[in-house]
PDB file with one MODEL, atoms N, CA, C and O in Angstrom:
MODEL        1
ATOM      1  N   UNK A   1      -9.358  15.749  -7.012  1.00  0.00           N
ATOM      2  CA  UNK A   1      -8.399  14.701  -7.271  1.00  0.00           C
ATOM      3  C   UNK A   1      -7.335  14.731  -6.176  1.00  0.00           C
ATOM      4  O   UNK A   1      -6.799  15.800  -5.886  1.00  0.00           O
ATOM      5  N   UNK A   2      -7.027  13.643  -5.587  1.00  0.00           N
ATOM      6  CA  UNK A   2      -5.987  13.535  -4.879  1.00  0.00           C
ATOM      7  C   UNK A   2      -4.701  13.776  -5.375  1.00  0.00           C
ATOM      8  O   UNK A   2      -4.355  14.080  -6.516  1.00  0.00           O
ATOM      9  N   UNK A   3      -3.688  13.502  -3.818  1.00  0.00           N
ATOM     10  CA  UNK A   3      -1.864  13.735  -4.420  1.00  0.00           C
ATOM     11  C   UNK A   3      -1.464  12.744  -6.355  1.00  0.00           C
ATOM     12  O   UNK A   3      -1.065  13.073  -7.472  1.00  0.00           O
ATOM     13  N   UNK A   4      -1.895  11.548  -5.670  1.00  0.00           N
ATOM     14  CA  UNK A   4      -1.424  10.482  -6.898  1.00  0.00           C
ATOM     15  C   UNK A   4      -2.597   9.915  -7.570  1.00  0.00           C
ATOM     16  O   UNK A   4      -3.418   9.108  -7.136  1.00  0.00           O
ATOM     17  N   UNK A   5      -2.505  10.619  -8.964  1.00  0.00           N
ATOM     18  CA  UNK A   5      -3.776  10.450 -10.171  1.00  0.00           C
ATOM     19  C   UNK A   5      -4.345   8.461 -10.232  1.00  0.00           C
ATOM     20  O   UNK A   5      -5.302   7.718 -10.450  1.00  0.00           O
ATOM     21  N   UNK A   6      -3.563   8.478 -10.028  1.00  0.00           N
ATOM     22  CA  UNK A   6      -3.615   6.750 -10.362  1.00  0.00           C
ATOM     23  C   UNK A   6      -4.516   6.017  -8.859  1.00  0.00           C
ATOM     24  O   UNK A   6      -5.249   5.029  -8.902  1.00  0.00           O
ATOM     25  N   UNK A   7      -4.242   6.697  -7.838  1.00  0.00           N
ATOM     26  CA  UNK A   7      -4.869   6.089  -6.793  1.00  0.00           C
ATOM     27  C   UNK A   7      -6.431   6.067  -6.380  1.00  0.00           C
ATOM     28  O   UNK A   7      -6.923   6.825  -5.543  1.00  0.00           O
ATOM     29  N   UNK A   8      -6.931   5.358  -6.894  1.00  0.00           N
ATOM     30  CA  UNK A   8      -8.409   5.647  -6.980  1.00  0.00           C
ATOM     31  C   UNK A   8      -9.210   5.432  -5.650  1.00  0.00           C
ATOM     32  O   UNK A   8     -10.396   5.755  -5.578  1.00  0.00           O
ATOM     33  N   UNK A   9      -8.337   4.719  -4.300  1.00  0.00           N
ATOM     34  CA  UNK A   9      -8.638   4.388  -2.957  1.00  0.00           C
ATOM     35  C   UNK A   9      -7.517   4.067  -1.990  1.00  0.00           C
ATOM     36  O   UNK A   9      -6.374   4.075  -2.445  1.00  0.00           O
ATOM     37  N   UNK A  10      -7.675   3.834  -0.929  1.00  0.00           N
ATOM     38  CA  UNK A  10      -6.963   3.389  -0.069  1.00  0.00           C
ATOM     39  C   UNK A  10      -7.675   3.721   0.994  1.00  0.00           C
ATOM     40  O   UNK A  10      -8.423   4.651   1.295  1.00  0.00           O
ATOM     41  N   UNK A  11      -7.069   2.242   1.764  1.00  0.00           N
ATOM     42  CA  UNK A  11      -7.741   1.542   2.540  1.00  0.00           C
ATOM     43  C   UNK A  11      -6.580   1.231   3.792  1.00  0.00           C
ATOM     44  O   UNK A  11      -5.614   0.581   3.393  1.00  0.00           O
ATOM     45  N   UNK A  12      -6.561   1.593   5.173  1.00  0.00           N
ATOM     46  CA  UNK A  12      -5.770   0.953   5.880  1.00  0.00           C
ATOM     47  C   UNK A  12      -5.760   0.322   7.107  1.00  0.00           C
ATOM     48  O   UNK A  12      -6.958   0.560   7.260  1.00  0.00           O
ATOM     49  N   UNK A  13      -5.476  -0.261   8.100  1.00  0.00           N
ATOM     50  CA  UNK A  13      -6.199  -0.877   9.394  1.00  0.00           C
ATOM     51  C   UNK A  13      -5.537  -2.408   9.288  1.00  0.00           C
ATOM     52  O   UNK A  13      -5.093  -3.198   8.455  1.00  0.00           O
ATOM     53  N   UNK A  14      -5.859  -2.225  11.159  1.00  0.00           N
ATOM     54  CA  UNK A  14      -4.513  -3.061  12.528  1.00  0.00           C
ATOM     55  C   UNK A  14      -5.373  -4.443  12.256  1.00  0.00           C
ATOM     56  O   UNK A  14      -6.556  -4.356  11.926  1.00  0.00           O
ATOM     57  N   UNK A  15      -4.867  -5.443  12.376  1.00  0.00           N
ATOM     58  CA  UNK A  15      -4.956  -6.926  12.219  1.00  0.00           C
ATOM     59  C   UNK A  15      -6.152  -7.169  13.916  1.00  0.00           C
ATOM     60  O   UNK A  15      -5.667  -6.893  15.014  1.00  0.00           O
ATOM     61  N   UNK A  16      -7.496  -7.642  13.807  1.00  0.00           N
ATOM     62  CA  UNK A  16      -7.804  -7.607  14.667  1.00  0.00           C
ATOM     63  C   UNK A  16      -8.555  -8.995  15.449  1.00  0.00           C
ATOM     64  O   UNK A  16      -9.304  -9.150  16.413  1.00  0.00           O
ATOM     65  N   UNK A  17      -7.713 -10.119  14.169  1.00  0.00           N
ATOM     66  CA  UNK A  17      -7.644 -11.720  14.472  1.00  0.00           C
ATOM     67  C   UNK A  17      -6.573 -12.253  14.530  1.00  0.00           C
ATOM     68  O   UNK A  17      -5.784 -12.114  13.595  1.00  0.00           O
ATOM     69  N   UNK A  18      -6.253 -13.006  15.635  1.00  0.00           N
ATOM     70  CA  UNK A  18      -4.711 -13.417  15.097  1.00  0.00           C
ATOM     71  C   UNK A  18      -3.466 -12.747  15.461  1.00  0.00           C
ATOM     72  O   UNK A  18      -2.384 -13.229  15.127  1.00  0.00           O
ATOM     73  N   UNK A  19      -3.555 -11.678  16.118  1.00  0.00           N
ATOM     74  CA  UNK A  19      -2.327 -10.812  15.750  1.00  0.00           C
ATOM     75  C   UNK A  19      -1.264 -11.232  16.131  1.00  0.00           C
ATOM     76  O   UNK A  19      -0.271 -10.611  15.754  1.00  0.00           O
ATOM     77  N   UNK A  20      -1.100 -12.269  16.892  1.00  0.00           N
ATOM     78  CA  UNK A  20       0.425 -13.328  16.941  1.00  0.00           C
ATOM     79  C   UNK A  20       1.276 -14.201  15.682  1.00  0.00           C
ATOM     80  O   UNK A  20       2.460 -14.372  15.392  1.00  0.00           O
ATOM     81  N   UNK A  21       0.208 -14.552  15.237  1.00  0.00           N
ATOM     82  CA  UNK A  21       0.315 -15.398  13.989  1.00  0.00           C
ATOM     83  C   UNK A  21       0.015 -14.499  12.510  1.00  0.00           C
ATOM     84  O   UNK A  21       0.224 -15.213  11.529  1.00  0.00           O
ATOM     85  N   UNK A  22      -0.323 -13.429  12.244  1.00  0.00           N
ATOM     86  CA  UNK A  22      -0.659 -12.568  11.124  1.00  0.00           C
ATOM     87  C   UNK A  22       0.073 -11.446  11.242  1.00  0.00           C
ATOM     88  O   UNK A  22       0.564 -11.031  12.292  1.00  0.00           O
ATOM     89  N   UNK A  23       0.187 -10.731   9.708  1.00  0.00           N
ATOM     90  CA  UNK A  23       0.730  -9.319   9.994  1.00  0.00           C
ATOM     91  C   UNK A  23      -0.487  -8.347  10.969  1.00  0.00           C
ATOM     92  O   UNK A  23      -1.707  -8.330  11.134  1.00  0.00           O
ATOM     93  N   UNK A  24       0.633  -7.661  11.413  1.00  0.00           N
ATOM     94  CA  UNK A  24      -0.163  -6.615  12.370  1.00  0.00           C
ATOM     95  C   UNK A  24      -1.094  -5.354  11.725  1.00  0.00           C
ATOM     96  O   UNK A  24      -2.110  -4.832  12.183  1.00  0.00           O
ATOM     97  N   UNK A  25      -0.429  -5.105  10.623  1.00  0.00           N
ATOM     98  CA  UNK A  25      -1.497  -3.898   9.801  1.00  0.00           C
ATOM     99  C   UNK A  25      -1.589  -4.074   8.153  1.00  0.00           C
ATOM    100  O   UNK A  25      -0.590  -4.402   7.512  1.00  0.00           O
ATOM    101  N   UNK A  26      -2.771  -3.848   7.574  1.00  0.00           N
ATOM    102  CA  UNK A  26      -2.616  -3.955   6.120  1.00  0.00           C
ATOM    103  C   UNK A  26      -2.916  -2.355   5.261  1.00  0.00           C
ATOM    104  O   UNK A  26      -3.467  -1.390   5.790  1.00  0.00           O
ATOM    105  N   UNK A  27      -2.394  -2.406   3.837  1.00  0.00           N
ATOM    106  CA  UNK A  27      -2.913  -1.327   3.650  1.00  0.00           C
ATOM    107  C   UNK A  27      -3.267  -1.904   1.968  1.00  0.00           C
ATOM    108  O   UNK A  27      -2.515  -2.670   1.365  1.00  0.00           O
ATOM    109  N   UNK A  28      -4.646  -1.315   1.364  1.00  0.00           N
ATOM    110  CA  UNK A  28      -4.912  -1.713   0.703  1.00  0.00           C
ATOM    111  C   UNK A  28      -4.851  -0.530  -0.364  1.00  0.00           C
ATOM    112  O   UNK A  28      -5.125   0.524   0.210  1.00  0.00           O
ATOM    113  N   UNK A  29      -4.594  -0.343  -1.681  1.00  0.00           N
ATOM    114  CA  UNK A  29      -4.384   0.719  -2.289  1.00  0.00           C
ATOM    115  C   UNK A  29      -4.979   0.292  -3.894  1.00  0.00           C
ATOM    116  O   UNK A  29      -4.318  -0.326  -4.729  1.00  0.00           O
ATOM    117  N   UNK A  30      -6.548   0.848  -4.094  1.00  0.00           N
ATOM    118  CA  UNK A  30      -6.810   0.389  -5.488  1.00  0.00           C
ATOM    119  C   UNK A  30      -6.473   1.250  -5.994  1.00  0.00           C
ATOM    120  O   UNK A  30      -6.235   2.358  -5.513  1.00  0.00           O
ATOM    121  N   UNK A  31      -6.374   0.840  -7.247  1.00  0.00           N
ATOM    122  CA  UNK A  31      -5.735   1.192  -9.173  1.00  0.00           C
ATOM    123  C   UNK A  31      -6.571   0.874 -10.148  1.00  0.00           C
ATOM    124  O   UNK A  31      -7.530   0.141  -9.904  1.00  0.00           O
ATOM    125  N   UNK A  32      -6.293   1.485 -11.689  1.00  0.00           N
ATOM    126  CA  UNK A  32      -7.018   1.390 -12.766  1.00  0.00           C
ATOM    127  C   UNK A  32      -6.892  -0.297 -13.002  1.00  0.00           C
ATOM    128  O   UNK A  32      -7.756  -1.174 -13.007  1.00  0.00           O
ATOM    129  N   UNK A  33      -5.680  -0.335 -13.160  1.00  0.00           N
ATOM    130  CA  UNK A  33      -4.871  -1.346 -14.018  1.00  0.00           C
ATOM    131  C   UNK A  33      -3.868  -1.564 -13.765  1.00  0.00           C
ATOM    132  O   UNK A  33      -3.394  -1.134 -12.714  1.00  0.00           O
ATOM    133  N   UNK A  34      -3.123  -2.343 -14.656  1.00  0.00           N
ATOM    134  CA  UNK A  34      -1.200  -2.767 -13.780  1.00  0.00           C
ATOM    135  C   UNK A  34      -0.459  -1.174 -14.576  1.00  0.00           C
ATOM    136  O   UNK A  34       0.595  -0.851 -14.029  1.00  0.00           O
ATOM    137  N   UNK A  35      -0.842  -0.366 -15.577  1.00  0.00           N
ATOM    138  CA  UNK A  35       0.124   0.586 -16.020  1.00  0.00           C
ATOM    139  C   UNK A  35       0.065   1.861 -15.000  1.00  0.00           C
ATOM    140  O   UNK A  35       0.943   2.670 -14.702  1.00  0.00           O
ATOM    141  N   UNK A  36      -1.854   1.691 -14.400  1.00  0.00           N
ATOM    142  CA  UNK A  36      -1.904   2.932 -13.064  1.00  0.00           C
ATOM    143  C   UNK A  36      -1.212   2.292 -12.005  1.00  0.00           C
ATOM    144  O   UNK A  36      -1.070   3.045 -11.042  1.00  0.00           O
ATOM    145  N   UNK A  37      -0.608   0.860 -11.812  1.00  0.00           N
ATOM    146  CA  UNK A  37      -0.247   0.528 -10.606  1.00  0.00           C
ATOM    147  C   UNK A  37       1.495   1.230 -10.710  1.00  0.00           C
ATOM    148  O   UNK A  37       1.975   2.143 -10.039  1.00  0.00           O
ATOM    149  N   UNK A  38       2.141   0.398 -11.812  1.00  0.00           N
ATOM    150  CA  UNK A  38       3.112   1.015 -12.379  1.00  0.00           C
ATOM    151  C   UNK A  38       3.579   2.345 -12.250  1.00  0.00           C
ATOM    152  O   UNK A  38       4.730   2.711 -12.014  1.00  0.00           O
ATOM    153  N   UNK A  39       2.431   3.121 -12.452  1.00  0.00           N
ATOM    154  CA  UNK A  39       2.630   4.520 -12.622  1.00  0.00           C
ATOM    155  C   UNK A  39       2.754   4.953 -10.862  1.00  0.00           C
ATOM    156  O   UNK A  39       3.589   5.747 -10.430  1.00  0.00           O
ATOM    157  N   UNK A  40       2.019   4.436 -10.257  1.00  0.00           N
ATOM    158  CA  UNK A  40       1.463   4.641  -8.416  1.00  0.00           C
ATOM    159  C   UNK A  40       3.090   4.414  -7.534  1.00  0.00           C
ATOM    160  O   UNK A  40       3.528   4.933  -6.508  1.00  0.00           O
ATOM    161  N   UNK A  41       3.582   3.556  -8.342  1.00  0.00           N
ATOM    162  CA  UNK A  41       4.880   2.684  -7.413  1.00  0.00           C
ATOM    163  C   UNK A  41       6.302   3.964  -7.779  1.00  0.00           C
ATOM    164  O   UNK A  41       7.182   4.373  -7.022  1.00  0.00           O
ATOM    165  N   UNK A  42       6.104   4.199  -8.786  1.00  0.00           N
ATOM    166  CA  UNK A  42       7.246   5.484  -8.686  1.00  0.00           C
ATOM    167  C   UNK A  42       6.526   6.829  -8.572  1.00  0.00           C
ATOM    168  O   UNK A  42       7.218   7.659  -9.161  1.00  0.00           O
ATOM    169  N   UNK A  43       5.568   7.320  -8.128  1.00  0.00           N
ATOM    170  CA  UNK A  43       5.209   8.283  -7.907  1.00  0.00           C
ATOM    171  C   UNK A  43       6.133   8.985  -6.608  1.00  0.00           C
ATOM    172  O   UNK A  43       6.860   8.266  -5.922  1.00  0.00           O
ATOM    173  N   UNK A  44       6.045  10.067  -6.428  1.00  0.00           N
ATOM    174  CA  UNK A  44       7.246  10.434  -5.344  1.00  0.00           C
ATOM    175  C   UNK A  44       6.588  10.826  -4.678  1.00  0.00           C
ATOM    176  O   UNK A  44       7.205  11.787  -4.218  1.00  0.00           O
ATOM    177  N   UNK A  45       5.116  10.770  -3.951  1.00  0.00           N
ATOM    178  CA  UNK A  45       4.267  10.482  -2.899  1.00  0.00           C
ATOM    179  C   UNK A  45       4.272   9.272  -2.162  1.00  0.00           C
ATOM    180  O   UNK A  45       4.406   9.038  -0.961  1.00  0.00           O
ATOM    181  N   UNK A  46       4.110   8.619  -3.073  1.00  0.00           N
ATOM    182  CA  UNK A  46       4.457   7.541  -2.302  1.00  0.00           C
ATOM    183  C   UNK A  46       5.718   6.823  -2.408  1.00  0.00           C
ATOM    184  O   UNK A  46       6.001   5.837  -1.727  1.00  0.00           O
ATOM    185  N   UNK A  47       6.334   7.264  -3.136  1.00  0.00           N
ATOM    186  CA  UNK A  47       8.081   6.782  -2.480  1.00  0.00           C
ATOM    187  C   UNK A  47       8.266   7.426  -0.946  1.00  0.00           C
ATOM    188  O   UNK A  47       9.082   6.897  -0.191  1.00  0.00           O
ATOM    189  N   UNK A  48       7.476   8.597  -0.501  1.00  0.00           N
ATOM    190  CA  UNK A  48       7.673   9.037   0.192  1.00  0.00           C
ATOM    191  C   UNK A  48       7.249   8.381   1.533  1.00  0.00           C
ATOM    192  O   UNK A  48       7.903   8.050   2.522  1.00  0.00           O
ATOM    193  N   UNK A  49       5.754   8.296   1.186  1.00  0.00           N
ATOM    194  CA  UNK A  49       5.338   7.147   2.444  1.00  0.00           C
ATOM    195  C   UNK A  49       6.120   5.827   2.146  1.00  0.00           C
ATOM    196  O   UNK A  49       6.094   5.191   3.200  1.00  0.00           O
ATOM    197  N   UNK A  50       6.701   5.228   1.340  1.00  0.00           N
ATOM    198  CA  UNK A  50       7.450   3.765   1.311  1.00  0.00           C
ATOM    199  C   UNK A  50       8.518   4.102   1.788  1.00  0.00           C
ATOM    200  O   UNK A  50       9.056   3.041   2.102  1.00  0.00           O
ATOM    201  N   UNK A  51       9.356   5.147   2.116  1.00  0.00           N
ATOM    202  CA  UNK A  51      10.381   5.817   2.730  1.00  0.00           C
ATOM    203  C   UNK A  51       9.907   5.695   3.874  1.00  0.00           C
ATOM    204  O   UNK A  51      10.268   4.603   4.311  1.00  0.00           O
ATOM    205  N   UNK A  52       9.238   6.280   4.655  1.00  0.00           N
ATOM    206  CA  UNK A  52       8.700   6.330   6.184  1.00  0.00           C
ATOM    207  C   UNK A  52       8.241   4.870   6.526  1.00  0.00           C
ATOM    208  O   UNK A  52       8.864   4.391   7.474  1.00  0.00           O
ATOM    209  N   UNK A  53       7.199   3.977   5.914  1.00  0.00           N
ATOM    210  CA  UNK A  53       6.647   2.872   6.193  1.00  0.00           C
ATOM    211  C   UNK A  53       8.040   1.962   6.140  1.00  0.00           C
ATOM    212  O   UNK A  53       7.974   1.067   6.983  1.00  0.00           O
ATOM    213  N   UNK A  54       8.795   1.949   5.681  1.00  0.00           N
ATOM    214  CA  UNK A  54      10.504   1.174   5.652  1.00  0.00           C
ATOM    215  C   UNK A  54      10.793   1.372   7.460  1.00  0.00           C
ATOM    216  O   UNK A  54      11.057   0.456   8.239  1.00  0.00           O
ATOM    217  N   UNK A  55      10.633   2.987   7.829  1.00  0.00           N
ATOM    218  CA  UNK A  55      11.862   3.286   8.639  1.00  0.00           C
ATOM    219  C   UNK A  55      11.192   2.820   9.976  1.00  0.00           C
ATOM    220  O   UNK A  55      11.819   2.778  11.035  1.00  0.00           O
ATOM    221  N   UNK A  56       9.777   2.447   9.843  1.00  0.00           N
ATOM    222  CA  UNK A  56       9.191   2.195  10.807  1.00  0.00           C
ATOM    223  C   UNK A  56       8.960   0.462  10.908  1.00  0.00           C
ATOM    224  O   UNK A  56       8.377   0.273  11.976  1.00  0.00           O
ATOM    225  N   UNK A  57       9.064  -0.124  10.597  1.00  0.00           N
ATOM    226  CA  UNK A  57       8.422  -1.919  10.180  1.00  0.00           C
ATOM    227  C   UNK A  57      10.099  -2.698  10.506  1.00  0.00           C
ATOM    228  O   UNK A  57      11.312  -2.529  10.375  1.00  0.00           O
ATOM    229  N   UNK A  58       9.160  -3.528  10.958  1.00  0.00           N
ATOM    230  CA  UNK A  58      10.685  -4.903  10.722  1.00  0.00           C
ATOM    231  C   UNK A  58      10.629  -5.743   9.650  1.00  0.00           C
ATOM    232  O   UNK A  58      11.602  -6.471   9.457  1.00  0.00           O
ATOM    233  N   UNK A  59       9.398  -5.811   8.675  1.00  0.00           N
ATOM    234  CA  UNK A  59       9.276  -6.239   7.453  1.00  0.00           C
ATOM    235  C   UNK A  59       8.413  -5.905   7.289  1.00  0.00           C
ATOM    236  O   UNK A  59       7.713  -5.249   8.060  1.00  0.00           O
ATOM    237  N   UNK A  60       8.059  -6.431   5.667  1.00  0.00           N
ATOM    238  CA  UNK A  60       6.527  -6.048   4.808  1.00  0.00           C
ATOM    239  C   UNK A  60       6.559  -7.005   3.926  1.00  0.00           C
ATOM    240  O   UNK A  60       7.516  -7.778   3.897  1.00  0.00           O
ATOM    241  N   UNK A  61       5.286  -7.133   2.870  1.00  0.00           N
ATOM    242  CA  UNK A  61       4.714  -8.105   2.275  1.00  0.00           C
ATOM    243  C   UNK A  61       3.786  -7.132   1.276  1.00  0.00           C
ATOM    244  O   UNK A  61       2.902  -6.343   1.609  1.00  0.00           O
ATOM    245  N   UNK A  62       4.236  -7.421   0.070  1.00  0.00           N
ATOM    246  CA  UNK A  62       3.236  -7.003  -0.640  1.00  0.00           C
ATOM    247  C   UNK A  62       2.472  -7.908  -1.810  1.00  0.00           C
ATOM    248  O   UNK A  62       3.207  -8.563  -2.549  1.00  0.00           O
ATOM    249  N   UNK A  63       0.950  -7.982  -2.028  1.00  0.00           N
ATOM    250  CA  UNK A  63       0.612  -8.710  -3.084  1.00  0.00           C
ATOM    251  C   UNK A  63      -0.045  -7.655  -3.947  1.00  0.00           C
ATOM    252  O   UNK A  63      -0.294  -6.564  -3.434  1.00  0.00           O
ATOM    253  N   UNK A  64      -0.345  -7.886  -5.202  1.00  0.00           N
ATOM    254  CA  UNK A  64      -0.697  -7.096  -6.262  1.00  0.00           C
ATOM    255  C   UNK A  64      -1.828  -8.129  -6.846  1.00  0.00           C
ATOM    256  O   UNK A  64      -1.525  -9.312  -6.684  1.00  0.00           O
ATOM    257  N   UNK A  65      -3.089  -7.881  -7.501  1.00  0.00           N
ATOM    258  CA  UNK A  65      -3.486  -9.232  -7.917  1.00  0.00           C
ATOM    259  C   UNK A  65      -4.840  -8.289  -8.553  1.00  0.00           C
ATOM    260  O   UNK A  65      -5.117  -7.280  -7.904  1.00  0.00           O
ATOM    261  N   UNK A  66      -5.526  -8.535  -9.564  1.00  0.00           N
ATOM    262  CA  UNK A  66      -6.632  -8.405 -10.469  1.00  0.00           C
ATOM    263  C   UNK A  66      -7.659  -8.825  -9.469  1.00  0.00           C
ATOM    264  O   UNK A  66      -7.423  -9.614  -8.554  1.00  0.00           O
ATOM    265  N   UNK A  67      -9.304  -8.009  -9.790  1.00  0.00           N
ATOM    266  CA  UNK A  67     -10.046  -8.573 -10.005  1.00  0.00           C
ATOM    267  C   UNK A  67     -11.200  -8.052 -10.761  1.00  0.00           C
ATOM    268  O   UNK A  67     -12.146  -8.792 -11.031  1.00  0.00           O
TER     269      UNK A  67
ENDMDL
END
């Protein structure tokens, strides 16, 4: 089992269409459900990388979405 129980993947990588007009990198991070997502967003692993990914970016974008 990994650092954060709830994180069942992740996925990350540089924009390699577009990169004038699109964000430059995405990161994709699957979950159970919205209560493992919930649970994923205050974990203090990754507050930790959302701490670093802040100090580095001039913005971000996040979507959340079922399927």
């Amino acid at each position: 089992m990994g650092v954060v129980p709830e994180l069942r993947a992740v996925s990350a990588g540089a924009n390699v269409a577009h990169p004038d007009a699109n964000w430059d990198v995405t990161l994709v991070a699957d979950v159970e459900s919205l209560d493992a997502l919930e649970a994923y967003q205050v974990h203090p692993a990754h507050k930790e990388a959302g701490a670093y990914i802040t100090s580095v970016v001039a913005s971000r974008v996040a979507v959340d979405f079922e399927f």
